[in-house]
C-alpha positions in Angstrom: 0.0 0.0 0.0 0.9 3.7 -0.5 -1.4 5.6 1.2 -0.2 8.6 3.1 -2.7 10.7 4.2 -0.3 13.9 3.5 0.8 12.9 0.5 -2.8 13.4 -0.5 -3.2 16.0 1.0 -0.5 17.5 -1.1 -1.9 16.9 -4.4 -6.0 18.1 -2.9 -4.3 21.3 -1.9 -2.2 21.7 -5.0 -5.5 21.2 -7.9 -7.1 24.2 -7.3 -4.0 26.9 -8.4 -3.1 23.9 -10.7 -6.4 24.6 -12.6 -6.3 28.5 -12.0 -2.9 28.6 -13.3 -3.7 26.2 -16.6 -6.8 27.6 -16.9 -7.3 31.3 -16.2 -7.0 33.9 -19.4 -7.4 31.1 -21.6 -9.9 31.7 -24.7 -13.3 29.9 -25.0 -11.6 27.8 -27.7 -9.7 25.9 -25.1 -12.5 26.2 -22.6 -15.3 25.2 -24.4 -13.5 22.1 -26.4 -15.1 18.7 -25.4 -14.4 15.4 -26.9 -18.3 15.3 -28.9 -21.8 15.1 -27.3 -22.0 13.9 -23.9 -18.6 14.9 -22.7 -17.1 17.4 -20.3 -15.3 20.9 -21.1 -12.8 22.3 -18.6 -15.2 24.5 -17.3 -17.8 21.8 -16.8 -14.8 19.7 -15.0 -14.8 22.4 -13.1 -18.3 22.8 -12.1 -18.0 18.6 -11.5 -15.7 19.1 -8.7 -17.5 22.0 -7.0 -20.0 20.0 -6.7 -18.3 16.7 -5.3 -16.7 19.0 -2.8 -20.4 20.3 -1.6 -22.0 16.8 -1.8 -19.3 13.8 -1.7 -16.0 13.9 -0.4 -16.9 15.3 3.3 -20.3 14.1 3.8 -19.6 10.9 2.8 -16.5 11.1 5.4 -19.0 12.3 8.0 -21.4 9.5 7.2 -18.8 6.8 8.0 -17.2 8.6 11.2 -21.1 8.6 12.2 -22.6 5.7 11.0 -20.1 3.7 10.1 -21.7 1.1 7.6 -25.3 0.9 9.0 -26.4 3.4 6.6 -25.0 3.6 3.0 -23.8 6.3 1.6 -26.2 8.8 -0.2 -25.6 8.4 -4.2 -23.6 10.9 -5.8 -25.0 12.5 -9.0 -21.7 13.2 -11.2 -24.0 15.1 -13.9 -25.3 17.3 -10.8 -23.8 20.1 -12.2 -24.8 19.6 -15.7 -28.6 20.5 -14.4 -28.3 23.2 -12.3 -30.1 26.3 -13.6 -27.9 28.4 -11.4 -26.7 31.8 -12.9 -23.8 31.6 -15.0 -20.5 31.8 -13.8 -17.2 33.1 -15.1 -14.3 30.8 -15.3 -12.9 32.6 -12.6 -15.8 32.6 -10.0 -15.5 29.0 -10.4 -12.0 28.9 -9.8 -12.4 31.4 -6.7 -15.4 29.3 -5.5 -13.6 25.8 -5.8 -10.1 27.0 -4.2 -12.5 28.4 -1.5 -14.5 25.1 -0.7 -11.6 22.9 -1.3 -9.5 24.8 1.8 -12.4 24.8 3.8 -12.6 20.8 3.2 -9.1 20.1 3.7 -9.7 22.2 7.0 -12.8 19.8 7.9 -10.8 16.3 6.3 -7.8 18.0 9.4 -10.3 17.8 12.5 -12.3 14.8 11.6 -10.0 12.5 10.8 -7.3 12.9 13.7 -5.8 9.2 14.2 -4.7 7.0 12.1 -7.2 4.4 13.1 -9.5 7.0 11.6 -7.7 5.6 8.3 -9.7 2.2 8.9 -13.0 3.2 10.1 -15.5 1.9 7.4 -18.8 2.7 5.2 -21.0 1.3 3.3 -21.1 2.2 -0.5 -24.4 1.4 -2.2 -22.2 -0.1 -5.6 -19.1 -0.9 -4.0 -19.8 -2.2 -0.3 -17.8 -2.0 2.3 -15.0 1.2 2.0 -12.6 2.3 4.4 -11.4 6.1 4.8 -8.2 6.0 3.8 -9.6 5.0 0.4 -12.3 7.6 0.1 -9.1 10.1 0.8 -7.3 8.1 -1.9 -10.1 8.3 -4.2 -10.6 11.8 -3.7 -7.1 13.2 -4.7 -7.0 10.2 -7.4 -10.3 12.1 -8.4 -8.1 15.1 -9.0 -5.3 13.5 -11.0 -8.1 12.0 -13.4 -9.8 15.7 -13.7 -6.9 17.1 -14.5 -5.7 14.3 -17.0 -9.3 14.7 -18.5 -8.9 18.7 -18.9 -5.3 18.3 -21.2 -6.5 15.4 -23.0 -9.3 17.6 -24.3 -7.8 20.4 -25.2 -4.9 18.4 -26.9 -7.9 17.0 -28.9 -8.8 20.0 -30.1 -5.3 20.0 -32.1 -5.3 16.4 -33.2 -6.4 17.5 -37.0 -3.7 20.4 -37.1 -0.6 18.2 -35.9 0.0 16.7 -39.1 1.8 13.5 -39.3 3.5 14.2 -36.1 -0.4 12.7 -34.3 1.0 8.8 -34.1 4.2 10.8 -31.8 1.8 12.8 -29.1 0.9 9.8 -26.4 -2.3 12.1 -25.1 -4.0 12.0 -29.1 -3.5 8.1 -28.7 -5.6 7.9 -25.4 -8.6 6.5 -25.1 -11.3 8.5 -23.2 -12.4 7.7 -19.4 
């Protein structure tokens, strides 16, 4: 195993000014590409993760501390964001907005989980069964790395026709999406 709870904790406090600093001042070429219907832009990626930080990563800690597996977790709606009817939001407020939440969850991740036998303290997962905390943490800044994989890879796509012959060279035009 790899798990180290600050090790994780490195790469949840390091994606929000990772995204602001890839992100930010870009033009809505780059932040409205997509990989065809169905899929995700970076600014939708970035909505996605707002929302897991309101309604998945800290309740569903909360719900283990508390219950501990006699009462599965709530299900998470990943397109949540995708209906929301809220008012539109600049790149920007989103960024503000995530950074904001995502400190404030790293501050609540610090006071409830205090001991490592914290780490092993397990939930109950509707699909998955039985989960431990230490891999809801791991899942969480794993969550991160894929987001931020998913963002690049779609706005290399959005070259893969103006590369040339140099395409079969450029690993992330080879990918398959996921």
């Amino acid at each position: 195993m790899n798990f180290n709870r600050q090790e994780a904790i490195e790469i949840l406090e390091r994606t929000p000014q990772t995204l602001k600093q890839f992100l930010s001042g870009l033009s809505g070429g780059w932040l409205g590409a997509n990989e065809g219907e169905g899929t995700w832009n970076p600014v939708q990626v970035v909505e996605h993760l707002i929302e897991g930080e309101k309604t998945n990563w800290i309740p569903r800690l909360k719900l283990i501390l508390q219950e501990g597996e006699s009462k599965p977790f709530p299900s998470f709606d990943r397109f949540a964001h995708m209906k929301e009817e809220a008012a539109a939001k600049s790149l920007e407020q989103l960024l503000l907005a995530f950074q904001e939440i995502r400190e404030q969850n790293i501050t609540r991740l610090g006071s409830l989980v205090v001991t490592e036998s914290d780490l092993e303290k397990t939930g109950f997962h509707p699909a998955f069964g039985v989960v431990k905390v230490r891999e809801l943490i791991s899942t969480w800044a794993v969550h991160d790395l894929t987001h931020i994989a998913q963002i690049v890879r779609v706005m290399a796509q959005r070259y893969r026709a103006d590369v040339g012959p140099w395409q079969e060279y450029l690993g992330i035009l080879n990918q398959n999406r996921g």
